[in-house]
N, CA, C and O atoms as a GROMACS GRO file, in nm:
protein
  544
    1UNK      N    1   0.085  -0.119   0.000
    1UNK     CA    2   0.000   0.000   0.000
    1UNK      C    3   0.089   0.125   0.000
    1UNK      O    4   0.189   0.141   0.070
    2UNK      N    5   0.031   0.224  -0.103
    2UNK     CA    6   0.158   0.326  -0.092
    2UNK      C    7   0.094   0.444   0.008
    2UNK      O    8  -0.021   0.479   0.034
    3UNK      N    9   0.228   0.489   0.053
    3UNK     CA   10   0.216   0.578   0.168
    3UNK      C   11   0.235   0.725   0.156
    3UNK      O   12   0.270   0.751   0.041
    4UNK      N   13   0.222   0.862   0.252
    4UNK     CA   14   0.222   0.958   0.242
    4UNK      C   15   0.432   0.998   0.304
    4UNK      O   16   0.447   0.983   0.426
    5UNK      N   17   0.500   1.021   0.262
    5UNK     CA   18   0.624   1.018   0.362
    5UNK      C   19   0.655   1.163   0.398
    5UNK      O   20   0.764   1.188   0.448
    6UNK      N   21   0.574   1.253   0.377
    6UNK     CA   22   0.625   1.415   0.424
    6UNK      C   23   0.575   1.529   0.356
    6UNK      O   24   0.557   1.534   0.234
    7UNK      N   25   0.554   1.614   0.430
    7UNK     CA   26   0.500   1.761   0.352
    7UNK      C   27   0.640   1.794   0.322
    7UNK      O   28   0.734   1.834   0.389
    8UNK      N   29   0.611   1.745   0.124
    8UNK     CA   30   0.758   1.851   0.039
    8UNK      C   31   0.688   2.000   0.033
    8UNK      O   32   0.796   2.053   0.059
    9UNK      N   33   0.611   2.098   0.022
    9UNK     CA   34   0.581   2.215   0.023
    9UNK      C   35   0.439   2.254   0.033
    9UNK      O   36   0.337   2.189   0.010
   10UNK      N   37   0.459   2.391   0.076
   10UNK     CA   38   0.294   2.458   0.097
   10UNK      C   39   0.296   2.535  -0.092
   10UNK      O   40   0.397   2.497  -0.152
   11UNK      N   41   0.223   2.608  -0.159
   11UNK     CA   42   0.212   2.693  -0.263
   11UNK      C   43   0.144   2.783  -0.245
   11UNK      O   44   0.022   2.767  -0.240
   12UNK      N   45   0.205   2.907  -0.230
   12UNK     CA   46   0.118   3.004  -0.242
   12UNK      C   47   0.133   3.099  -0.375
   12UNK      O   48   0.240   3.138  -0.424
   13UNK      N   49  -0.035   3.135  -0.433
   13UNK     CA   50  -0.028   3.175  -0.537
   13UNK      C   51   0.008   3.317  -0.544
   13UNK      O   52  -0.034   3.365  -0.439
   14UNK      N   53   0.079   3.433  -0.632
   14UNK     CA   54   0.077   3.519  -0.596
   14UNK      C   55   0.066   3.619  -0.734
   14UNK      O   56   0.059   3.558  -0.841
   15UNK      N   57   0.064   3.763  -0.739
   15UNK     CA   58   0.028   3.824  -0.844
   15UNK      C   59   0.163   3.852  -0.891
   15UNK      O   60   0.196   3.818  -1.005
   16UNK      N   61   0.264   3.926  -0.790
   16UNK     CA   62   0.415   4.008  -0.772
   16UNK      C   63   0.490   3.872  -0.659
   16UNK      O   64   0.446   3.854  -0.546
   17UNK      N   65   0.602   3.791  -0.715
   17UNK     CA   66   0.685   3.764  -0.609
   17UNK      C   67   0.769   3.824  -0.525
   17UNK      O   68   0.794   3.783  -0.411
   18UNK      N   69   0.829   3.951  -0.593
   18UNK     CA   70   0.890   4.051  -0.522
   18UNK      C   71   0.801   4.159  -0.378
   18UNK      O   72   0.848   4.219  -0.282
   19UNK      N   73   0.680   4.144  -0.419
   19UNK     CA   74   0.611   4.249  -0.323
   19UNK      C   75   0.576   4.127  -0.207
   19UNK      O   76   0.565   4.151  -0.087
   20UNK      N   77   0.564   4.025  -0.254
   20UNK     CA   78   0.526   3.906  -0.143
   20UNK      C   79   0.652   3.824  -0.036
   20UNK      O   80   0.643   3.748   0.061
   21UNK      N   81   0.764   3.884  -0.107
   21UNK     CA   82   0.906   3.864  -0.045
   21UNK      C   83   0.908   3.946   0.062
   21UNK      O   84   0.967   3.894   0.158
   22UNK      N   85   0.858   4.078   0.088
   22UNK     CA   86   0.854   4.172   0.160
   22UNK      C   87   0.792   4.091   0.278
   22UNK      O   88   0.842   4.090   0.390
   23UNK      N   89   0.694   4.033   0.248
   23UNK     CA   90   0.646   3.966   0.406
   23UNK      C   91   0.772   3.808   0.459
   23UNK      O   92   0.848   3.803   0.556
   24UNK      N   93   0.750   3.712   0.361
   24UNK     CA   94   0.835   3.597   0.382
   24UNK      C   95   0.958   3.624   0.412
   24UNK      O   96   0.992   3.596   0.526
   25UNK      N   97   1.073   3.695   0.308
   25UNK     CA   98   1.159   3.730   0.357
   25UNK      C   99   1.224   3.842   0.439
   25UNK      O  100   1.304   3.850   0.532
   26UNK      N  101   1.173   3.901   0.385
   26UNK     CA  102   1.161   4.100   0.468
   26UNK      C  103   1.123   4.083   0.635
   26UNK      O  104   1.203   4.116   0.722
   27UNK      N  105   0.987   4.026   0.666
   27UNK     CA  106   0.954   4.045   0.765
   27UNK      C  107   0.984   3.958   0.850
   27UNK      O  108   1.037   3.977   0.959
   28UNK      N  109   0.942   3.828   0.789
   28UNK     CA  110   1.008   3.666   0.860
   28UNK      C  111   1.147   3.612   0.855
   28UNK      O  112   1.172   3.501   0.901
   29UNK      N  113   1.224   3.675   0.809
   29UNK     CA  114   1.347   3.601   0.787
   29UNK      C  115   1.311   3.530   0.722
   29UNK      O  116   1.421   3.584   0.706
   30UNK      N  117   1.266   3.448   0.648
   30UNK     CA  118   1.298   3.336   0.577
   30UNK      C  119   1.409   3.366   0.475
   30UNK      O  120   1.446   3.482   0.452
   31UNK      N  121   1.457   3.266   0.418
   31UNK     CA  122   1.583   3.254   0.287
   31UNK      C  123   1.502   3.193   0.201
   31UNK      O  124   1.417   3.104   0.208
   32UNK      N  125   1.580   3.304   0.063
   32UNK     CA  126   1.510   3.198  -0.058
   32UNK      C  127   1.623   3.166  -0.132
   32UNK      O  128   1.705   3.239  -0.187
   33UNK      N  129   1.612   3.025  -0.124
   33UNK     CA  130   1.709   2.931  -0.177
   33UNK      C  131   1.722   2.982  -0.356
   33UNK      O  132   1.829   2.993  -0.415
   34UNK      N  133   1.610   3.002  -0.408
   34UNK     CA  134   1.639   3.015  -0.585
   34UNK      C  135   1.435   3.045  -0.601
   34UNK      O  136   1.333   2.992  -0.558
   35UNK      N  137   1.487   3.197  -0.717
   35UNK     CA  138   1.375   3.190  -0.776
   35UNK      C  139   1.402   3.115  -0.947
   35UNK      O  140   1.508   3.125  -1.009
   36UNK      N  141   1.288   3.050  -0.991
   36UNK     CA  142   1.298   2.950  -1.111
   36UNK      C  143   1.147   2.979  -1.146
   36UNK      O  144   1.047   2.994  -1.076
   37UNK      N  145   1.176   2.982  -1.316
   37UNK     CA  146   1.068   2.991  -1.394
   37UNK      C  147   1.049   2.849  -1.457
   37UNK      O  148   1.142   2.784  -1.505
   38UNK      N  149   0.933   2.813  -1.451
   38UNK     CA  150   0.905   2.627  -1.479
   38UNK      C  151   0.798   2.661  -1.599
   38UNK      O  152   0.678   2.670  -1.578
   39UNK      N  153   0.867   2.681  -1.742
   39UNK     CA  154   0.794   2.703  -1.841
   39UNK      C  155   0.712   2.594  -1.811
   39UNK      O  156   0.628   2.623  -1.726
   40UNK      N  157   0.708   2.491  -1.846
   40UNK     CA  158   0.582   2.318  -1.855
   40UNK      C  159   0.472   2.387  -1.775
   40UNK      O  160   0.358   2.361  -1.815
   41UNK      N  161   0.483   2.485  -1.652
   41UNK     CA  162   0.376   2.515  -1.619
   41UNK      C  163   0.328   2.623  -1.558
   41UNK      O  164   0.255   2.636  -1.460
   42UNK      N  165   0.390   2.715  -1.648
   42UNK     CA  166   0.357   2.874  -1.704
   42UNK      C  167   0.391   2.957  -1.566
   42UNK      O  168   0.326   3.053  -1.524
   43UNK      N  169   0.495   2.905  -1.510
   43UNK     CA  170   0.477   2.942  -1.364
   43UNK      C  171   0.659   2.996  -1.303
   43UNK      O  172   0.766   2.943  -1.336
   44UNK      N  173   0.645   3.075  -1.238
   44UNK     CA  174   0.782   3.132  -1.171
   44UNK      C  175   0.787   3.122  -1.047
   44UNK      O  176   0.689   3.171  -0.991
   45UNK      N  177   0.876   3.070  -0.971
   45UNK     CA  178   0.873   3.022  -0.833
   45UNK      C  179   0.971   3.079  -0.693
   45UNK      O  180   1.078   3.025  -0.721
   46UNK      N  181   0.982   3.111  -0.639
   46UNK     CA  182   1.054   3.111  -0.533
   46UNK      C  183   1.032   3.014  -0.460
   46UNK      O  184   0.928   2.953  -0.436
   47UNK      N  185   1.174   2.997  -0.411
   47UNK     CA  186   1.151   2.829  -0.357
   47UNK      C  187   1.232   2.925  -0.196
   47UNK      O  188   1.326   3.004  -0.183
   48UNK      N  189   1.138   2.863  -0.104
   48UNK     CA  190   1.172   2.916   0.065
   48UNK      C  191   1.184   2.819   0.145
   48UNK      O  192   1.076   2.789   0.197
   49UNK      N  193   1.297   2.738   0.188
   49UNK     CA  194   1.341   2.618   0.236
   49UNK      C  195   1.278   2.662   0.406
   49UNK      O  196   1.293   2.769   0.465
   50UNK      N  197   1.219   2.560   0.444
   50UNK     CA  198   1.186   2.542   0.522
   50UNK      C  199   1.203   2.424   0.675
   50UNK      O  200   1.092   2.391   0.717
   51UNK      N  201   1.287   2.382   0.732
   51UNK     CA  202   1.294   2.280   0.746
   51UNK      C  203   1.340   2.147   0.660
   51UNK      O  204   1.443   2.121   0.597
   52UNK      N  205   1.204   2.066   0.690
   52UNK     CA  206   1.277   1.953   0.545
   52UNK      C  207   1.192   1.983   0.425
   52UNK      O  208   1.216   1.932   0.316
   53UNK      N  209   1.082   2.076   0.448
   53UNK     CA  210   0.976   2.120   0.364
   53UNK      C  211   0.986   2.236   0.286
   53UNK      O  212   1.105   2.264   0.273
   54UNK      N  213   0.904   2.324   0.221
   54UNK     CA  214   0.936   2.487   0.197
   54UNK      C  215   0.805   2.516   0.171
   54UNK      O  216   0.704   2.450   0.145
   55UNK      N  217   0.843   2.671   0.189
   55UNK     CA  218   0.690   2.759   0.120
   55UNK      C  219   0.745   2.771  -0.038
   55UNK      O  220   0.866   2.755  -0.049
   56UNK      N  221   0.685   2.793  -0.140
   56UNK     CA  222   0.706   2.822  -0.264
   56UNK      C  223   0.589   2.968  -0.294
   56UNK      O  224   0.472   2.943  -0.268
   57UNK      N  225   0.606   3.046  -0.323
   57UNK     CA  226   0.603   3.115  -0.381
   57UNK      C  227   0.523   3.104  -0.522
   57UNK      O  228   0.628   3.077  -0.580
   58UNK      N  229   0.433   3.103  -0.620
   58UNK     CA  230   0.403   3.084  -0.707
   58UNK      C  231   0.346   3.181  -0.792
   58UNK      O  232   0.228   3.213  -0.777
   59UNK      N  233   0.449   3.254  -0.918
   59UNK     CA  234   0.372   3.347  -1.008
   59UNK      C  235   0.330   3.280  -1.142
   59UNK      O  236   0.410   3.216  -1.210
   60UNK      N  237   0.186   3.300  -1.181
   60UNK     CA  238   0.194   3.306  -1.342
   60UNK      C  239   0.275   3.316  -1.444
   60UNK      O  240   0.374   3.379  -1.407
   61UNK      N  241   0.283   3.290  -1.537
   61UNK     CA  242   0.394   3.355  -1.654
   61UNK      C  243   0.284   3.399  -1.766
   61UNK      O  244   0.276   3.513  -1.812
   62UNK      N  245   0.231   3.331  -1.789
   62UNK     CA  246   0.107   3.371  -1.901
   62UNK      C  247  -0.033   3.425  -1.825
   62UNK      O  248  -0.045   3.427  -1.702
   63UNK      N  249  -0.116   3.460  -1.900
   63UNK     CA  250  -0.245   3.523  -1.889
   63UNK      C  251  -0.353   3.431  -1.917
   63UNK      O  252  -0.470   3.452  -1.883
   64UNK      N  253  -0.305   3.312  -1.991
   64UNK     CA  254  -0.421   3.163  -2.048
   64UNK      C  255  -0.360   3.023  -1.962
   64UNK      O  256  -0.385   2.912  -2.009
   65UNK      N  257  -0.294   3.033  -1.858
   65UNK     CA  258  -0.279   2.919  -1.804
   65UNK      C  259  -0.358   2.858  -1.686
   65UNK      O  260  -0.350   2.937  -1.592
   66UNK      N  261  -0.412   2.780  -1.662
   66UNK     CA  262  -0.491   2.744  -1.494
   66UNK      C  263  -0.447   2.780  -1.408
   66UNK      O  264  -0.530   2.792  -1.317
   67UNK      N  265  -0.265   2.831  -1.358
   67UNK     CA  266  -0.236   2.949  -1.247
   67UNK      C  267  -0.325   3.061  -1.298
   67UNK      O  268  -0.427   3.079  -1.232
   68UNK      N  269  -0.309   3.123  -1.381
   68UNK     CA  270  -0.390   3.250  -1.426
   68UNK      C  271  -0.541   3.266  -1.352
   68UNK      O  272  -0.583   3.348  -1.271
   69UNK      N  273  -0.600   3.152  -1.416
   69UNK     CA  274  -0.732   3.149  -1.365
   69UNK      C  275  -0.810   3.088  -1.279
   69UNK      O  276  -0.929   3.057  -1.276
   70UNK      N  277  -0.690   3.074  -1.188
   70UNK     CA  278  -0.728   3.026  -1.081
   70UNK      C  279  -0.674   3.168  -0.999
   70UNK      O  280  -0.733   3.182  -0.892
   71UNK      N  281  -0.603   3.244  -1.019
   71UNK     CA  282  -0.523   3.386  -0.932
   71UNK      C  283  -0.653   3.497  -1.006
   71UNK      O  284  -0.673   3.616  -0.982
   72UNK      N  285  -0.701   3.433  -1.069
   72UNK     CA  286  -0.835   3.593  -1.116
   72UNK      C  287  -0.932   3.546  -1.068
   72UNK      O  288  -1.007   3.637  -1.031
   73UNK      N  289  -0.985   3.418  -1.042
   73UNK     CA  290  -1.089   3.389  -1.001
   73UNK      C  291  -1.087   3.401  -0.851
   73UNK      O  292  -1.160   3.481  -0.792
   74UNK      N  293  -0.998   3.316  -0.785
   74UNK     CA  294  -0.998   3.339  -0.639
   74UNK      C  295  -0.912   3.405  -0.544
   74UNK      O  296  -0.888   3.394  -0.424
   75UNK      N  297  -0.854   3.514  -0.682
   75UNK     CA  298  -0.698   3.574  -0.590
   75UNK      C  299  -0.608   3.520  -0.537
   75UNK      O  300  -0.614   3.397  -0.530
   76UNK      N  301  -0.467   3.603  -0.467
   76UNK     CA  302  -0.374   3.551  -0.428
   76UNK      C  303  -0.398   3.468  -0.296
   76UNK      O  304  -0.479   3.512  -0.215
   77UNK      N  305  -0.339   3.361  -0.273
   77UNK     CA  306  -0.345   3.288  -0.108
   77UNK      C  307  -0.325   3.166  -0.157
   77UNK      O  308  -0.294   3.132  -0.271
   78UNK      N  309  -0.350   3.095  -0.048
   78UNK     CA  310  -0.284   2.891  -0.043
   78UNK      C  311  -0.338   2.871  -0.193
   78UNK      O  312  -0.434   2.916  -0.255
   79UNK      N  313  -0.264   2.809  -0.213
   79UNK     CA  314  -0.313   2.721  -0.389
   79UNK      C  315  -0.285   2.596  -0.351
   79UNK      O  316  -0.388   2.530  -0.370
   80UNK      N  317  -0.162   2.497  -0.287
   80UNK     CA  318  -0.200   2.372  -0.266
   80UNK      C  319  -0.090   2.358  -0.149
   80UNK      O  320  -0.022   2.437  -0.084
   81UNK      N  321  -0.107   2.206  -0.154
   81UNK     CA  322  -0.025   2.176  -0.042
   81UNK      C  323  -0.004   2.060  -0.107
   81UNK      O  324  -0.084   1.998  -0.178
   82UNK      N  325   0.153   2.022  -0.067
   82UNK     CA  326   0.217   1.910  -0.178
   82UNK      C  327   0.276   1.790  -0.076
   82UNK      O  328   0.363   1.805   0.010
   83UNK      N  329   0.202   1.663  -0.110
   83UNK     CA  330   0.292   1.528  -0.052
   83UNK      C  331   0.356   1.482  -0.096
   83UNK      O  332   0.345   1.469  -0.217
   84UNK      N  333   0.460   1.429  -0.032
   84UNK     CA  334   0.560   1.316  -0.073
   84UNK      C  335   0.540   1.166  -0.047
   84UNK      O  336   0.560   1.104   0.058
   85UNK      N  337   0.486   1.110  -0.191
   85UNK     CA  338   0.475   0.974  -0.165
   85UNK      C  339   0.566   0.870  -0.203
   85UNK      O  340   0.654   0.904  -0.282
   86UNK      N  341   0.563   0.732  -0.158
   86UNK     CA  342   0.656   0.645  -0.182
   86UNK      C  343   0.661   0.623  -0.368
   86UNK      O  344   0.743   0.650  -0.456
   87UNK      N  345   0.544   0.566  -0.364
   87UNK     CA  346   0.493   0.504  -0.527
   87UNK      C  347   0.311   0.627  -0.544
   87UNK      O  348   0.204   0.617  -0.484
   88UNK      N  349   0.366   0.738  -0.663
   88UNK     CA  350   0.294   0.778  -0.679
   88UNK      C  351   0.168   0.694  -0.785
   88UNK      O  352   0.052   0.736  -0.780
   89UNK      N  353   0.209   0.557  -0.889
   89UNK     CA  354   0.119   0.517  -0.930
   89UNK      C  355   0.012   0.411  -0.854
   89UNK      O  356  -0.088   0.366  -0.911
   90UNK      N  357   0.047   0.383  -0.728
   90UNK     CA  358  -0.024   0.298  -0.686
   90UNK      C  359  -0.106   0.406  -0.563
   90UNK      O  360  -0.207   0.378  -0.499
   91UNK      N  361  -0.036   0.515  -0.558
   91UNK     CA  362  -0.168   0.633  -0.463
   91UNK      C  363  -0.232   0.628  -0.537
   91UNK      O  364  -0.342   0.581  -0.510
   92UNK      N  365  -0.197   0.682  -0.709
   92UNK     CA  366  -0.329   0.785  -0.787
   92UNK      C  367  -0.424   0.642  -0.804
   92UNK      O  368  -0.542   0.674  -0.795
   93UNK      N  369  -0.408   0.507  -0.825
   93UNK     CA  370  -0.490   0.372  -0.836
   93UNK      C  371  -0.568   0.382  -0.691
   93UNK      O  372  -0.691   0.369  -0.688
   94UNK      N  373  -0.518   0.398  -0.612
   94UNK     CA  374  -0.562   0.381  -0.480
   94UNK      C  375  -0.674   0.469  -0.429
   94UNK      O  376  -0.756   0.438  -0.343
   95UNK      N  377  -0.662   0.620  -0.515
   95UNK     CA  378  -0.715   0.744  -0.488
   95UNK      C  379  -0.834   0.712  -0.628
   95UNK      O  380  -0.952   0.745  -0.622
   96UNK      N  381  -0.793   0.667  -0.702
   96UNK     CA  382  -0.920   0.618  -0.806
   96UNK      C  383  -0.996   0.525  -0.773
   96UNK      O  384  -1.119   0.536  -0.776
   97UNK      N  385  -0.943   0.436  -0.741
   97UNK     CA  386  -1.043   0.291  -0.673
   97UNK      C  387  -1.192   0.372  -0.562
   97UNK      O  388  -1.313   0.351  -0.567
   98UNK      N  389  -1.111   0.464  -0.473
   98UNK     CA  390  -1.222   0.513  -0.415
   98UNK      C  391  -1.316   0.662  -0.455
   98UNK      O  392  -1.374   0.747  -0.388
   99UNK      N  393  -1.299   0.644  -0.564
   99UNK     CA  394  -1.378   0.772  -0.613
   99UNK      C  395  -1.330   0.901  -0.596
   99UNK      O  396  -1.416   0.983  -0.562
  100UNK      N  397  -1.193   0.950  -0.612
  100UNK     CA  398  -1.126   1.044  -0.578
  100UNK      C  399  -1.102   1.089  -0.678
  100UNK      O  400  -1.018   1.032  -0.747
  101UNK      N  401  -1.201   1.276  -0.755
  101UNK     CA  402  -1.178   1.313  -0.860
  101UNK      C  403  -0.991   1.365  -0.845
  101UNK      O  404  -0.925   1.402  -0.748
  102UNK      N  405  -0.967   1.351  -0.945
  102UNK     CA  406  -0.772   1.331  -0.989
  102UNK      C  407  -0.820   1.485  -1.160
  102UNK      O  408  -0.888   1.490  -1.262
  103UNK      N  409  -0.723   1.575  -1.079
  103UNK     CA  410  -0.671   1.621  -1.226
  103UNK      C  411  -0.608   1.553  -1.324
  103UNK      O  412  -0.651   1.554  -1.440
  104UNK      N  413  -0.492   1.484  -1.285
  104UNK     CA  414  -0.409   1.425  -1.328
  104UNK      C  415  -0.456   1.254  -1.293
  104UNK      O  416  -0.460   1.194  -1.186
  105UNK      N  417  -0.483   1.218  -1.409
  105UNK     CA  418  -0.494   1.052  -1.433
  105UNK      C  419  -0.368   0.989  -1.384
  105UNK      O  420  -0.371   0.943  -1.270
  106UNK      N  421  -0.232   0.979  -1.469
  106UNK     CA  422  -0.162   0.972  -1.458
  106UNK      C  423  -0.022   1.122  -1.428
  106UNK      O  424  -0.014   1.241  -1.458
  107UNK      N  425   0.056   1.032  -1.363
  107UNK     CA  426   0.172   1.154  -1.291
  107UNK      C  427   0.250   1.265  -1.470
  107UNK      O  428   0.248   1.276  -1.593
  108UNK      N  429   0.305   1.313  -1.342
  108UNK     CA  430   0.372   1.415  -1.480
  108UNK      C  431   0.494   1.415  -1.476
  108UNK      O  432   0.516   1.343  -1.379
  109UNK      N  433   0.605   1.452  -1.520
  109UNK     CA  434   0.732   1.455  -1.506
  109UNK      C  435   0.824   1.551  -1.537
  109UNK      O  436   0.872   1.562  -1.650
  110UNK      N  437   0.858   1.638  -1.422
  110UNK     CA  438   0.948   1.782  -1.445
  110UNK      C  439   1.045   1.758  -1.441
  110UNK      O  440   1.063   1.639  -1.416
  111UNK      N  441   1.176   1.846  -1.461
  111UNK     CA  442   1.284   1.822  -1.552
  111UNK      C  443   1.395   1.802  -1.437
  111UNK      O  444   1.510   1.769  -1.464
  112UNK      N  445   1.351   1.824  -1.310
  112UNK     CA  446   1.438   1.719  -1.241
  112UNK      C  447   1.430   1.573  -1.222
  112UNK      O  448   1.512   1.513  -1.152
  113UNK      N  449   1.311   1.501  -1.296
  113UNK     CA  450   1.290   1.411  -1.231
  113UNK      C  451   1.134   1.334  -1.181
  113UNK      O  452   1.078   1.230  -1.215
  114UNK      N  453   1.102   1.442  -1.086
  114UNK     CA  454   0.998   1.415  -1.015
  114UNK      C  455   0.883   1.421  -1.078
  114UNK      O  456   0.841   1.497  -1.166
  115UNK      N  457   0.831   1.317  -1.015
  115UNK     CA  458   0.686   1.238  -1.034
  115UNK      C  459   0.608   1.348  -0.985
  115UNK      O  460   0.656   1.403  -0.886
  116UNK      N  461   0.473   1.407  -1.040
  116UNK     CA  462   0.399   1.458  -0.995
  116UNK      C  463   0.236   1.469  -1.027
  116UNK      O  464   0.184   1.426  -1.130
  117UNK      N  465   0.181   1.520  -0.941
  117UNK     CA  466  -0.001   1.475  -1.014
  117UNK      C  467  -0.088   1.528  -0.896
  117UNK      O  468  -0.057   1.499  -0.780
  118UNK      N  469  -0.197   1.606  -0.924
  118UNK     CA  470  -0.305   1.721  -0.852
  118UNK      C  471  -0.383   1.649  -0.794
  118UNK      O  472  -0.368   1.528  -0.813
  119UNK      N  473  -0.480   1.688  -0.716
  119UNK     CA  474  -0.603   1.591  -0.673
  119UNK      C  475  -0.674   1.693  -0.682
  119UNK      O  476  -0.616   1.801  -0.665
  120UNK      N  477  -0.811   1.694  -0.709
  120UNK     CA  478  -0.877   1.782  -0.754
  120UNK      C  479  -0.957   1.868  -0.602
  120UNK      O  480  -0.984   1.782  -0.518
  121UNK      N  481  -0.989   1.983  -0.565
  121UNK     CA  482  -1.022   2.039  -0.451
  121UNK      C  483  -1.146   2.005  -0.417
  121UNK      O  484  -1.167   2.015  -0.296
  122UNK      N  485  -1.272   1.954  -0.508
  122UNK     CA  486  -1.359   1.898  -0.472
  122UNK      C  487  -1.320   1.771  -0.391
  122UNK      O  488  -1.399   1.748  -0.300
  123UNK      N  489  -1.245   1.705  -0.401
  123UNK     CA  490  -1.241   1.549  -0.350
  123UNK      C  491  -1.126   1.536  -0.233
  123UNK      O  492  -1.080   1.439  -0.173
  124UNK      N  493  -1.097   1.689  -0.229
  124UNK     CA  494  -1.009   1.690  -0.070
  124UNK      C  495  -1.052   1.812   0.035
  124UNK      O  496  -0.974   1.866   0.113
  125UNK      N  497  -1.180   1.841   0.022
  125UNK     CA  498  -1.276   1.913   0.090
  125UNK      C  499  -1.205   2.102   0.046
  125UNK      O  500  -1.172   2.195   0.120
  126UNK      N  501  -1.206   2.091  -0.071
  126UNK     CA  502  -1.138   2.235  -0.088
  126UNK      C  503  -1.001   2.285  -0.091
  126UNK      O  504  -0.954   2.394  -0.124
  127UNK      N  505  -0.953   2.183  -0.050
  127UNK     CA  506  -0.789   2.186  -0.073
  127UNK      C  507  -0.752   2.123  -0.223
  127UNK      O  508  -0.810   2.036  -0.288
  128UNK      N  509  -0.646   2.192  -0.247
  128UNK     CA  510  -0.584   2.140  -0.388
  128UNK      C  511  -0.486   2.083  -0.355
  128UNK      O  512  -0.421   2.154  -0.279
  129UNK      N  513  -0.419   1.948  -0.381
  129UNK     CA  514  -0.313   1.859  -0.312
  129UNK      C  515  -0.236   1.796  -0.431
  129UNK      O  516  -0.287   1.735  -0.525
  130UNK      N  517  -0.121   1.819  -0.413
  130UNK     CA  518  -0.057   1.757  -0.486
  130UNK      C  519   0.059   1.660  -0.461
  130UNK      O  520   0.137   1.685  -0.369
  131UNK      N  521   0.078   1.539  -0.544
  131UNK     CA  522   0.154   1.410  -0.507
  131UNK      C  523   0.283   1.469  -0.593
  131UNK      O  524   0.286   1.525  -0.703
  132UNK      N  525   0.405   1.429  -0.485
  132UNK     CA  526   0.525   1.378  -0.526
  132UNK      C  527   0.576   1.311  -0.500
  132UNK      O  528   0.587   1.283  -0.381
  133UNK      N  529   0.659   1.221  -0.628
  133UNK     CA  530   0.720   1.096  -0.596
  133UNK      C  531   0.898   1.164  -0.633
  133UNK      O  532   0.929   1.185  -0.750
  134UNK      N  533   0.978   1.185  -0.543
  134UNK     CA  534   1.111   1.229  -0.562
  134UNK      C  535   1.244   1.088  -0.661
  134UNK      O  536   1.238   0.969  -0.631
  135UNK      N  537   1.323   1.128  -0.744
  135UNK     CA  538   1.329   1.061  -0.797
  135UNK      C  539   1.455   0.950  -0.703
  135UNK      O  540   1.490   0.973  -0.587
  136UNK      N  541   1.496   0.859  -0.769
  136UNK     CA  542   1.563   0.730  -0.654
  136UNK      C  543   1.706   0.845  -0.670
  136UNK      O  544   1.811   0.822  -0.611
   0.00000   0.00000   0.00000
């Protein structure tokens, strides 16, 4: 049975990463390890190490992507919260078997590596959750 092994990050969506640094890093101390633009998904990131976890940071890059319209529809704030699983194909089977609407059928694969795939916010009481499988 595959398992949950750790919160890899919180996401928060944002309009300006620089004006939102002002609170995370400005006010909190936090460090940001690297900001990165992840064309595959129209998105620019600050990554804020946290422990063994991080906050990320999350801007749009385009005006037609699902960050987009999901940051016009419900504004800036939490967008998801991300797990780390052992075997992400036998969660998303596991999460299908019981009727768990899935953005993602199957995982996706970013250019480090990692396994990844949404669960849809209806089927996690309003939260948007996302699976990662880190690579061996």
């Amino acid at each position: 049975m595959p398992k949950i092994t750790r919160i890899d990050h919180l996401a928060i969506l944002v309009e300006d990463i620089e004006a939102h640094l002002a609170f995370w890093r400005d006010a909190l101390g936090m460090e940001v390890a690297q900001v990165k633009d992840i064309p595959a998904e129209a998105a620019q990131i600050a990554f804020l190490p946290l422990g063994g976890s991080e906050i990320e940071l999350v801007r749009p890059t385009t005006t037609d992507s699902g960050l987009a319209k999901y940051l016009e529809k419900r504004g800036p704030g939490m967008h998801h919260v991300c797990l780390q699983v052992d075997d992400i194909e036998a969660m998303l089977a596991q999460l299908k078997a019981k009727g768990i609407q899935l953005i993602n059928d199957t995982p996706k694969l970013s250019a480090d590596g990692k396994k990844y795939a949404f669960i849809h916010p209806k089927s996690a009481n309003g939260v948007m959750v996302e699976l990662y499988e880190l690579p061996e």
